[in-house]
N, CA, C and O atoms as a Maestro MAE file, in Angstrom:
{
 s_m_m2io_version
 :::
 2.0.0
}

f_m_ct {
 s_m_title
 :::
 protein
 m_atom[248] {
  # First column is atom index #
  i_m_mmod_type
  r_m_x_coord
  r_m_y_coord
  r_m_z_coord
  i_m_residue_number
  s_m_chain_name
  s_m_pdb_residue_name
  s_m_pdb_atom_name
  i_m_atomic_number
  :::
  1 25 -36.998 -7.518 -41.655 1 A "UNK " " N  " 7
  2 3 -36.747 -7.865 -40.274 1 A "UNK " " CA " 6
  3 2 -37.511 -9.150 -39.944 1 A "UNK " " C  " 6
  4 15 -38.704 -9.330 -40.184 1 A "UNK " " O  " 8
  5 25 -36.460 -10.245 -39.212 2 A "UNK " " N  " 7
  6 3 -37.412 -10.999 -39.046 2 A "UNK " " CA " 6
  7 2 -38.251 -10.996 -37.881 2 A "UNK " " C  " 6
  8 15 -38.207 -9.924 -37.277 2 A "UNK " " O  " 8
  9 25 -39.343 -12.263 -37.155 3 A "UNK " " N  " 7
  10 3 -39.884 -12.520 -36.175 3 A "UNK " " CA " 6
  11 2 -39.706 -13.989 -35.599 3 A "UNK " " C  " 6
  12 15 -39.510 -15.034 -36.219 3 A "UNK " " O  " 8
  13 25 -39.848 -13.736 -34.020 4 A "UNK " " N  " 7
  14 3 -39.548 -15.026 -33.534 4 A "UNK " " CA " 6
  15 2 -40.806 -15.472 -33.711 4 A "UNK " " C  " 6
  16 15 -41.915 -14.963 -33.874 4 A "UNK " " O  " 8
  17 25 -40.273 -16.733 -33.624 5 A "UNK " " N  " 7
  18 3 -41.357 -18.129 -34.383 5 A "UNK " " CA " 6
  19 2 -41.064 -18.166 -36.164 5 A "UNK " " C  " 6
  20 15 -41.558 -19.108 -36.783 5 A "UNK " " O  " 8
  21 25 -40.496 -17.429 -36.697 6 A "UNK " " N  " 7
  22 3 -40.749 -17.842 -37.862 6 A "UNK " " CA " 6
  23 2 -39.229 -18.972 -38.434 6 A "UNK " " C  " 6
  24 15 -38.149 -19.106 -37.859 6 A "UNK " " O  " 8
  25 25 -39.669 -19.563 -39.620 7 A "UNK " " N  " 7
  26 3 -39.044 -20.605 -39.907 7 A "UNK " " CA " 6
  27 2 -38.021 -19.927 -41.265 7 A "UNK " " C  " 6
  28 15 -38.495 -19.546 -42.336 7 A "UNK " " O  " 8
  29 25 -36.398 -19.896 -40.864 8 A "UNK " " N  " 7
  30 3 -35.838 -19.423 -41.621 8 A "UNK " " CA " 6
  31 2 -34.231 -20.538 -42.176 8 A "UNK " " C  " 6
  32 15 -33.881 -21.467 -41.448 8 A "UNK " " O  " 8
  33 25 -33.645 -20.295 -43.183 9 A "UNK " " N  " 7
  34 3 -32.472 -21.002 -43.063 9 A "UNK " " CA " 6
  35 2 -31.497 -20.127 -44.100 9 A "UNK " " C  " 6
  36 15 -31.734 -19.154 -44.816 9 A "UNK " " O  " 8
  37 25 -30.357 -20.875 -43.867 10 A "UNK " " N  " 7
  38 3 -29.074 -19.410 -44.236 10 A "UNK " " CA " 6
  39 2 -29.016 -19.777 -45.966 10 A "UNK " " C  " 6
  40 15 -29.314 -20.867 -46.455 10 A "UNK " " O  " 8
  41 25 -28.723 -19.007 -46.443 11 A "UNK " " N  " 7
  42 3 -28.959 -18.359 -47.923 11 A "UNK " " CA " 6
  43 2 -28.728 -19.531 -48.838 11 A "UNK " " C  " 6
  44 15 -29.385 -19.791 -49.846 11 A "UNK " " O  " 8
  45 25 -27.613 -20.265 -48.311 12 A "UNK " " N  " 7
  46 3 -27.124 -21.724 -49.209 12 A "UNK " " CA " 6
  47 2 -27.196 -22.736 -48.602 12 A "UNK " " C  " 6
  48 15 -26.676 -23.764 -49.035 12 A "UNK " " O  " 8
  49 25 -27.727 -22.702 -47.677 13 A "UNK " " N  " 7
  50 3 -28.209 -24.113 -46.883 13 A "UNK " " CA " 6
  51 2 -29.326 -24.692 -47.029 13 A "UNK " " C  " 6
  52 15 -30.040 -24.209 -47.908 13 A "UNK " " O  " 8
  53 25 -29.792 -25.715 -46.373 14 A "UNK " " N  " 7
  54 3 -30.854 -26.567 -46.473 14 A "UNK " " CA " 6
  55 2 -31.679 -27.110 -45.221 14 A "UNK " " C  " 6
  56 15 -32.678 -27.828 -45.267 14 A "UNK " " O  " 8
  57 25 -30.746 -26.378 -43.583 15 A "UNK " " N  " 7
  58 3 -31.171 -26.508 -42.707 15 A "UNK " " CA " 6
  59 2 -32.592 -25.870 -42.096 15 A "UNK " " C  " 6
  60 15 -32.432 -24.775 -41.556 15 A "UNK " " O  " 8
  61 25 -33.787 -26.325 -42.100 16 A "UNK " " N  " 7
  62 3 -34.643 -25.038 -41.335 16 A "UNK " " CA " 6
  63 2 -34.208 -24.875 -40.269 16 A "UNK " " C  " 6
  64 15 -33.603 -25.822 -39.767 16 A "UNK " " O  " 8
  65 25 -34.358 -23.495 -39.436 17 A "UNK " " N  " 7
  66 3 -34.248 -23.568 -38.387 17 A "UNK " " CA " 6
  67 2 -35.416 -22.854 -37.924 17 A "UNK " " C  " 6
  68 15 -36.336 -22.866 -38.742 17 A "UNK " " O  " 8
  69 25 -35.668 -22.171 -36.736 18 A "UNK " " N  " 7
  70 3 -37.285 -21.478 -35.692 18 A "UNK " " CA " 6
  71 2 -36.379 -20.723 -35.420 18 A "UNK " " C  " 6
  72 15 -35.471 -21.409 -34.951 18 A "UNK " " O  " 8
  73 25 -36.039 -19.440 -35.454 19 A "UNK " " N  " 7
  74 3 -35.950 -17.498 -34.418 19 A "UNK " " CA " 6
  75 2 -36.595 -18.049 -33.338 19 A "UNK " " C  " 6
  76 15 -37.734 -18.515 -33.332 19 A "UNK " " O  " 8
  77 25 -35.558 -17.952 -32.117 20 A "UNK " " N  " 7
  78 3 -36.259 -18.096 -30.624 20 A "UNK " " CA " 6
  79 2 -35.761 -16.615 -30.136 20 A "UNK " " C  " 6
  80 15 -36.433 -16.360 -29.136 20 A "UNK " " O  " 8
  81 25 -35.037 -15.730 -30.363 21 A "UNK " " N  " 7
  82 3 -34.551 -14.896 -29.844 21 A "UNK " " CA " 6
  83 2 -33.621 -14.036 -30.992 21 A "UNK " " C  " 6
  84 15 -33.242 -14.343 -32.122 21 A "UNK " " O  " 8
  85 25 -33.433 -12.793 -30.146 22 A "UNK " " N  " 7
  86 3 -32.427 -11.904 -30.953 22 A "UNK " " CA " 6
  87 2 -31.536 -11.083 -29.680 22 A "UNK " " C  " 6
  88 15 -32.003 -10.912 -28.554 22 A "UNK " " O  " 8
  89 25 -30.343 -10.683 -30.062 23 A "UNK " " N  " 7
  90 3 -29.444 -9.727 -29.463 23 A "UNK " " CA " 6
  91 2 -29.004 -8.457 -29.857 23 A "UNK " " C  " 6
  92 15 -27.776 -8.458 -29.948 23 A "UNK " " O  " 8
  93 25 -29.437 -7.525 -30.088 24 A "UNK " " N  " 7
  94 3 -29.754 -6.378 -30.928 24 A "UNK " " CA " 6
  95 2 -28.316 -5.831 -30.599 24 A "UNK " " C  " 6
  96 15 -28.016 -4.911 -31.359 24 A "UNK " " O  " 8
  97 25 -27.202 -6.186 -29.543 25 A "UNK " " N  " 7
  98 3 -26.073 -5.262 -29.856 25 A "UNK " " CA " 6
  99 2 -25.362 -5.971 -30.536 25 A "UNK " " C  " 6
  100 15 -24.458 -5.355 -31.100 25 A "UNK " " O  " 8
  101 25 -25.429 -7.745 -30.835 26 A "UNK " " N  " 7
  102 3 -24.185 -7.828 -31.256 26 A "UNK " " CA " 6
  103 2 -24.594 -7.760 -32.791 26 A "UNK " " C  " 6
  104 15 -25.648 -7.280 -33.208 26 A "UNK " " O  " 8
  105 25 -23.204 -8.530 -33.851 27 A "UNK " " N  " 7
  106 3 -23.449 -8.474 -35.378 27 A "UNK " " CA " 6
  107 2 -24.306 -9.315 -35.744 27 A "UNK " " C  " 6
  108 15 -25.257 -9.034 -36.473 27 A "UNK " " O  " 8
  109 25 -24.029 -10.624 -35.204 28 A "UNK " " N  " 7
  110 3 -24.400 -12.146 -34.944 28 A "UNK " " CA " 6
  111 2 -25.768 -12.356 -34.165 28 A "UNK " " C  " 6
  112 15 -25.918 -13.361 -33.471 28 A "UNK " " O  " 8
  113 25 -26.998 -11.170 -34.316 29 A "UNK " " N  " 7
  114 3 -28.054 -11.273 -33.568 29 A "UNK " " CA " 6
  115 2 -29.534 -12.148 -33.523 29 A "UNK " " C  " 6
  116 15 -30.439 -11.897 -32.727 29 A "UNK " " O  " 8
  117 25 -29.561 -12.924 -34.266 30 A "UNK " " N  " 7
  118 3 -30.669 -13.695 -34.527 30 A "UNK " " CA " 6
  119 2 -30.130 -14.845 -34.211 30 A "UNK " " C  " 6
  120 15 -29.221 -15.380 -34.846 30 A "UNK " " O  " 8
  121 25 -30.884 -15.468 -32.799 31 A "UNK " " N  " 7
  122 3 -30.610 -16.806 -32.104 31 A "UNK " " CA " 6
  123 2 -31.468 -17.746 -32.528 31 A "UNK " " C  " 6
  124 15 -32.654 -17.441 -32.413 31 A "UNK " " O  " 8
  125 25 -31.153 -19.099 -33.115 32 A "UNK " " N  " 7
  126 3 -32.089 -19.986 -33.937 32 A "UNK " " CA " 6
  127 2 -31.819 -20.946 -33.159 32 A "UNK " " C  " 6
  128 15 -30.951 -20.933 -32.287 32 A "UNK " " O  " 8
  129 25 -32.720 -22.041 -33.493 33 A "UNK " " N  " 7
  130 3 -32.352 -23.130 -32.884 33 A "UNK " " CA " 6
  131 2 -33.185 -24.391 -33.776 33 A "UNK " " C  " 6
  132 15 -34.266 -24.020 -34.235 33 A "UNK " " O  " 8
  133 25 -32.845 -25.640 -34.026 34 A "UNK " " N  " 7
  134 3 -33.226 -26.926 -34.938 34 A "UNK " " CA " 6
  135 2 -32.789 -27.793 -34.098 34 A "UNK " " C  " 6
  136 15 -32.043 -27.528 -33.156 34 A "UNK " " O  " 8
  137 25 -33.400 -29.338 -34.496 35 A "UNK " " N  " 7
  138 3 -33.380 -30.434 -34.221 35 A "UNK " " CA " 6
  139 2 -32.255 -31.226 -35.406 35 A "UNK " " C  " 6
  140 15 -32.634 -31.219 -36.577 35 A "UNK " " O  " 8
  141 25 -31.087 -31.797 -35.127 36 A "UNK " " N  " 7
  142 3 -30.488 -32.646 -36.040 36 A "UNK " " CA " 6
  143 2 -31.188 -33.870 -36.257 36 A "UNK " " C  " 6
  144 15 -32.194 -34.221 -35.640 36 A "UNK " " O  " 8
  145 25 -30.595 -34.522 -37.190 37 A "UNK " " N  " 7
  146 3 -30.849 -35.877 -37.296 37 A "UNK " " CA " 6
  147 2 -31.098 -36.827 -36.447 37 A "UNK " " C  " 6
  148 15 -31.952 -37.677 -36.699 37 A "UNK " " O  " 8
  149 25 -30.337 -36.828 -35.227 38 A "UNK " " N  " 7
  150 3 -30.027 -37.166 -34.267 38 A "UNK " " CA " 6
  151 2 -30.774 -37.192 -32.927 38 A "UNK " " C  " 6
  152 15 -30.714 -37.938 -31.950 38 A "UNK " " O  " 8
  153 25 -31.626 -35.918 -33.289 39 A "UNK " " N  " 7
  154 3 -32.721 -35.713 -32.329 39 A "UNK " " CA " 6
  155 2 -32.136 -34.632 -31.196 39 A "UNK " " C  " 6
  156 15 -32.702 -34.253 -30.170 39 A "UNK " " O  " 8
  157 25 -30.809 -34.254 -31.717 40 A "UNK " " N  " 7
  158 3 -30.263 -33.224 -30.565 40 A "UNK " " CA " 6
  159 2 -30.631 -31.747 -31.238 40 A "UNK " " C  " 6
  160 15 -30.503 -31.427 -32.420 40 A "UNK " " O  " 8
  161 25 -31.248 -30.748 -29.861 41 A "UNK " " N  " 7
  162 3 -31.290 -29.423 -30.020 41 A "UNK " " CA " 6
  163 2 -30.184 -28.908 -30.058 41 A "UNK " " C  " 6
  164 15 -29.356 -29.151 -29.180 41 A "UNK " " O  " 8
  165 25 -29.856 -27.850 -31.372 42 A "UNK " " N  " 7
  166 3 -28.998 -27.024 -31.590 42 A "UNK " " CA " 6
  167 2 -29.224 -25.704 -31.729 42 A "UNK " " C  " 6
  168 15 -29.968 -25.258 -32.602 42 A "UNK " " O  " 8
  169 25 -28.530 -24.900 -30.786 43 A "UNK " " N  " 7
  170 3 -28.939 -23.425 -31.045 43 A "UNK " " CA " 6
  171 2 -27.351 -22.414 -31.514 43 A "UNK " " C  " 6
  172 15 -26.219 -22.412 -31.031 43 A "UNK " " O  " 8
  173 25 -27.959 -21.679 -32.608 44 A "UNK " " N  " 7
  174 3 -27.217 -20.381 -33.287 44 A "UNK " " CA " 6
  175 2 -27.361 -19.743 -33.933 44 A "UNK " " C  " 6
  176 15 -28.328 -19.761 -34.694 44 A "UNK " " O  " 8
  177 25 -26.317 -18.743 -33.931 45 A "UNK " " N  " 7
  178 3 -26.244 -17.207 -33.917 45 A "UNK " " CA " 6
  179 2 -26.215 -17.095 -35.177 45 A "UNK " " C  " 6
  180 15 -25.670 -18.063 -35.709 45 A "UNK " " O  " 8
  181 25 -26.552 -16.369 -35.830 46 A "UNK " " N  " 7
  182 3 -26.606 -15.419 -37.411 46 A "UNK " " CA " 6
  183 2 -26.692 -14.410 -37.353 46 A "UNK " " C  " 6
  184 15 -27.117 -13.849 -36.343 46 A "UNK " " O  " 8
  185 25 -26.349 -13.842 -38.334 47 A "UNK " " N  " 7
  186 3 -26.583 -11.943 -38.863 47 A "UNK " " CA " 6
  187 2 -27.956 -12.268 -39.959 47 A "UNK " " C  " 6
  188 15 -28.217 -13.185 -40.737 47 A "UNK " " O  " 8
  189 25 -28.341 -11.557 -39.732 48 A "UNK " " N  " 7
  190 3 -29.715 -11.229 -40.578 48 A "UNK " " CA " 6
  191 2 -29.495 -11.675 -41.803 48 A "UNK " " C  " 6
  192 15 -29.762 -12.726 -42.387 48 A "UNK " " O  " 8
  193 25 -28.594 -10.017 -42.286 49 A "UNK " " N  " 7
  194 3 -27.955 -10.967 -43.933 49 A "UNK " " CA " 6
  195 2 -27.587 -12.207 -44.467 49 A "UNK " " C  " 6
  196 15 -27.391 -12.445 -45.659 49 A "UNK " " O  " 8
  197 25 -27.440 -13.571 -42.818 50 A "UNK " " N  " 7
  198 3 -26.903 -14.641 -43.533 50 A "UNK " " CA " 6
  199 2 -28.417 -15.256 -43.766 50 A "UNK " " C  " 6
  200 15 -28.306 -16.216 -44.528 50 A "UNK " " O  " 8
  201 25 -29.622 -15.073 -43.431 51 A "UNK " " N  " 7
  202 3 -30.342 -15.793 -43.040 51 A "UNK " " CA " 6
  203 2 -31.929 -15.647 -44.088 51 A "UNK " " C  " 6
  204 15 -32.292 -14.491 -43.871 51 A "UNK " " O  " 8
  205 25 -32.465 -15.987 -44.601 52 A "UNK " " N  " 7
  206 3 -33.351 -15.711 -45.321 52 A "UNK " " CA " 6
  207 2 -34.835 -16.952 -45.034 52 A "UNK " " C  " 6
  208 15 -34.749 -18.128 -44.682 52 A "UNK " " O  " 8
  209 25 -36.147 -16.108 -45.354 53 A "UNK " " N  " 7
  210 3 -37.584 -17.006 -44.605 53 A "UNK " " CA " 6
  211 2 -37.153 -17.755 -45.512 53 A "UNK " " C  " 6
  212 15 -36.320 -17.642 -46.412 53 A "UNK " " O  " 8
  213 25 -38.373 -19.158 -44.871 54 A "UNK " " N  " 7
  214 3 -38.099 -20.520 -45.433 54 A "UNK " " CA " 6
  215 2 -39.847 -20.698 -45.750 54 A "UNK " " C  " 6
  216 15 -40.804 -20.587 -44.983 54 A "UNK " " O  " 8
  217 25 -39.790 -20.966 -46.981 55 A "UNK " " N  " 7
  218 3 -41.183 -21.639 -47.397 55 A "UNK " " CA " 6
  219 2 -41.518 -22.803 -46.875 55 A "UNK " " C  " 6
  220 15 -42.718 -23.012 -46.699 55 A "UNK " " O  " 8
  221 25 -40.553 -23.815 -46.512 56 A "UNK " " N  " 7
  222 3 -41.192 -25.176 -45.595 56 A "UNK " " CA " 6
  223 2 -41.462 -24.676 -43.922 56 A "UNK " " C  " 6
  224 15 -41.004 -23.891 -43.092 56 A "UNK " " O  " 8
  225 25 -42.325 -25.512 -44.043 57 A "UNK " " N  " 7
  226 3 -42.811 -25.215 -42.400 57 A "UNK " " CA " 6
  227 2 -43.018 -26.669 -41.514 57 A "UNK " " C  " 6
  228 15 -43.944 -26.994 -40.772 57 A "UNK " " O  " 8
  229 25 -41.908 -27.329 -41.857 58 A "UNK " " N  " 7
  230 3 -41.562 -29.010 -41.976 58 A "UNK " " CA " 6
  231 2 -40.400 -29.211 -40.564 58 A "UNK " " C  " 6
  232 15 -39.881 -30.272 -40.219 58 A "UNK " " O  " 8
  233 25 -40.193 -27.713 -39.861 59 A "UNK " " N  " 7
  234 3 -38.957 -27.726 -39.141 59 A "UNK " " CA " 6
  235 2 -39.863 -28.436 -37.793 59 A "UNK " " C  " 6
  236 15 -41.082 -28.493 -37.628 59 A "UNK " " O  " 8
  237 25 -38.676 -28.961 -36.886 60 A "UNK " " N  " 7
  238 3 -39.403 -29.597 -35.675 60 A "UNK " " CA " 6
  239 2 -39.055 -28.444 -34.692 60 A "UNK " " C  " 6
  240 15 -37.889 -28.080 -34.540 60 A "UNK " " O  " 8
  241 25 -40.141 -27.855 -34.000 61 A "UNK " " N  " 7
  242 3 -39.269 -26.984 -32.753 61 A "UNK " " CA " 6
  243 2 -39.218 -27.386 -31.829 61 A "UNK " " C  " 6
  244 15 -40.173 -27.930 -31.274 61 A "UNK " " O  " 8
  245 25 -38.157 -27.266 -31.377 62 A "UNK " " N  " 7
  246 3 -37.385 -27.842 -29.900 62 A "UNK " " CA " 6
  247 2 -38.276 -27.351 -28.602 62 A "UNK " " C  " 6
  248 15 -37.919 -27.644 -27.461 62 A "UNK " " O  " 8
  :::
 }
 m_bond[247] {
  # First column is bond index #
  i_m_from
  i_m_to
  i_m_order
  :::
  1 1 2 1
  2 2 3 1
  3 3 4 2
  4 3 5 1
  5 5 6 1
  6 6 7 1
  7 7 8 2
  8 7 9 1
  9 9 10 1
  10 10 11 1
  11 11 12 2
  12 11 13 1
  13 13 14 1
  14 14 15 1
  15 15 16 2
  16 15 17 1
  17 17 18 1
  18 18 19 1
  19 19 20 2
  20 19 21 1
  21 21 22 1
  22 22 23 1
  23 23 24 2
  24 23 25 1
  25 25 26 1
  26 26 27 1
  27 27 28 2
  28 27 29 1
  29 29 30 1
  30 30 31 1
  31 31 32 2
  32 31 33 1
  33 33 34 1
  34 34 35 1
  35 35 36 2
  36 35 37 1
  37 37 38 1
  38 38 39 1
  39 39 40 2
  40 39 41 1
  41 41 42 1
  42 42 43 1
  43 43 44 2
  44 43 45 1
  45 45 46 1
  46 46 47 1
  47 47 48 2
  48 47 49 1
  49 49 50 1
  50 50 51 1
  51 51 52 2
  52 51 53 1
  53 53 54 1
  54 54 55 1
  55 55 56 2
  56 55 57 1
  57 57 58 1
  58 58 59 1
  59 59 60 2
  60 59 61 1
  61 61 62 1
  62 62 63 1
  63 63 64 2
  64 63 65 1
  65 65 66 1
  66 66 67 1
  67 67 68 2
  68 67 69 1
  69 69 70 1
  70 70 71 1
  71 71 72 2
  72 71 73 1
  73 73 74 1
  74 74 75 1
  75 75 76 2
  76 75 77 1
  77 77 78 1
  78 78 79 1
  79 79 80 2
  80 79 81 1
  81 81 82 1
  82 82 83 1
  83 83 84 2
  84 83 85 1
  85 85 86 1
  86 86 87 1
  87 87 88 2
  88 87 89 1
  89 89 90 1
  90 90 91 1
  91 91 92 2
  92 91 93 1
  93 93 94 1
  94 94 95 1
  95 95 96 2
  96 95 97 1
  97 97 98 1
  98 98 99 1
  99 99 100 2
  100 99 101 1
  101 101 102 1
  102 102 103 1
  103 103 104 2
  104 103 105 1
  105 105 106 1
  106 106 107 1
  107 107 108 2
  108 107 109 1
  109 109 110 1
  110 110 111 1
  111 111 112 2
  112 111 113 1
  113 113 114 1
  114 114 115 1
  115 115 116 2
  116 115 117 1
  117 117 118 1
  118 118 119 1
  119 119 120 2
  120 119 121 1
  121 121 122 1
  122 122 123 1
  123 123 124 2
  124 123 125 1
  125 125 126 1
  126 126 127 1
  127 127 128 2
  128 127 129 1
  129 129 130 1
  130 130 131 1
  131 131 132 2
  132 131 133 1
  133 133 134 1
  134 134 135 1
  135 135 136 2
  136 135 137 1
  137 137 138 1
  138 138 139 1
  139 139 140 2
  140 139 141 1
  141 141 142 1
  142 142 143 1
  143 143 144 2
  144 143 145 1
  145 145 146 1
  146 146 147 1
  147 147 148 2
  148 147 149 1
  149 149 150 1
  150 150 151 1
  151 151 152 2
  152 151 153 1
  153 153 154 1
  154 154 155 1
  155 155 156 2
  156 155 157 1
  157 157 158 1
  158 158 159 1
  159 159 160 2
  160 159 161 1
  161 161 162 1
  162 162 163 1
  163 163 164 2
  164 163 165 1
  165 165 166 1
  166 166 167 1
  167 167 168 2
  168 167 169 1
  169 169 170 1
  170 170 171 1
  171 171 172 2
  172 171 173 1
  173 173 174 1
  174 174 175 1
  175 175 176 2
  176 175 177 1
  177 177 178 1
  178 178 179 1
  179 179 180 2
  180 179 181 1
  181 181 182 1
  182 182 183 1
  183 183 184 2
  184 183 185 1
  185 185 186 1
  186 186 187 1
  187 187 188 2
  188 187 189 1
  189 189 190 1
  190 190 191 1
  191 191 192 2
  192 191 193 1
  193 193 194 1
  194 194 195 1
  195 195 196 2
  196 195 197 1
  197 197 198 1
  198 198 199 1
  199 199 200 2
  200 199 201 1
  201 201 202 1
  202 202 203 1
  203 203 204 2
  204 203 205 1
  205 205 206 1
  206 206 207 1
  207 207 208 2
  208 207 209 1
  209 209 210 1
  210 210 211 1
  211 211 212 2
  212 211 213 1
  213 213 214 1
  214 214 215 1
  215 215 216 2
  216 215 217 1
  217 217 218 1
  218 218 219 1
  219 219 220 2
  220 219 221 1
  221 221 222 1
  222 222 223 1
  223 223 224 2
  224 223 225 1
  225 225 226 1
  226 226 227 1
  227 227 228 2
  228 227 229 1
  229 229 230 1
  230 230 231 1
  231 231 232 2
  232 231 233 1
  233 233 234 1
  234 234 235 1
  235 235 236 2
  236 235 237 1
  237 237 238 1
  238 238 239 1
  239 239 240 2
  240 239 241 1
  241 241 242 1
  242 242 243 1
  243 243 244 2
  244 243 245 1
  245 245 246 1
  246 246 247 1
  247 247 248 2
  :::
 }
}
């Protein structure tokens, strides 16, 4: 299970993202959110299973 604040990204990706939140009814319950390239905040939804901790701790939080 994860925790908010921690730094996670989805199983084949390369994005970090920060857990700001969760929604415990839906499937899609772990609300993330990252900084693009671009400097724009992006926030979304995952299922647990897509999402696995991240050993870098290099992410910027919004």
């Amino acid at each position: 299970m994860f925790k908010i604040g921690q730094n996670v990204r989805q199983e084949f990706g390369v994005q970090i993202m920060v857990i700001i939140g969760f929604e415990p009814e839906l499937i899609e319950n772990v609300i993330t959110q990252w900084i693009d390239n671009l400097g724009t905040v992006i926030t979304g939804k995952f299922s647990e299973s897509q999402l696995i901790l991240s050993e870098s701790n290099t992410v910027q939080k919004p």
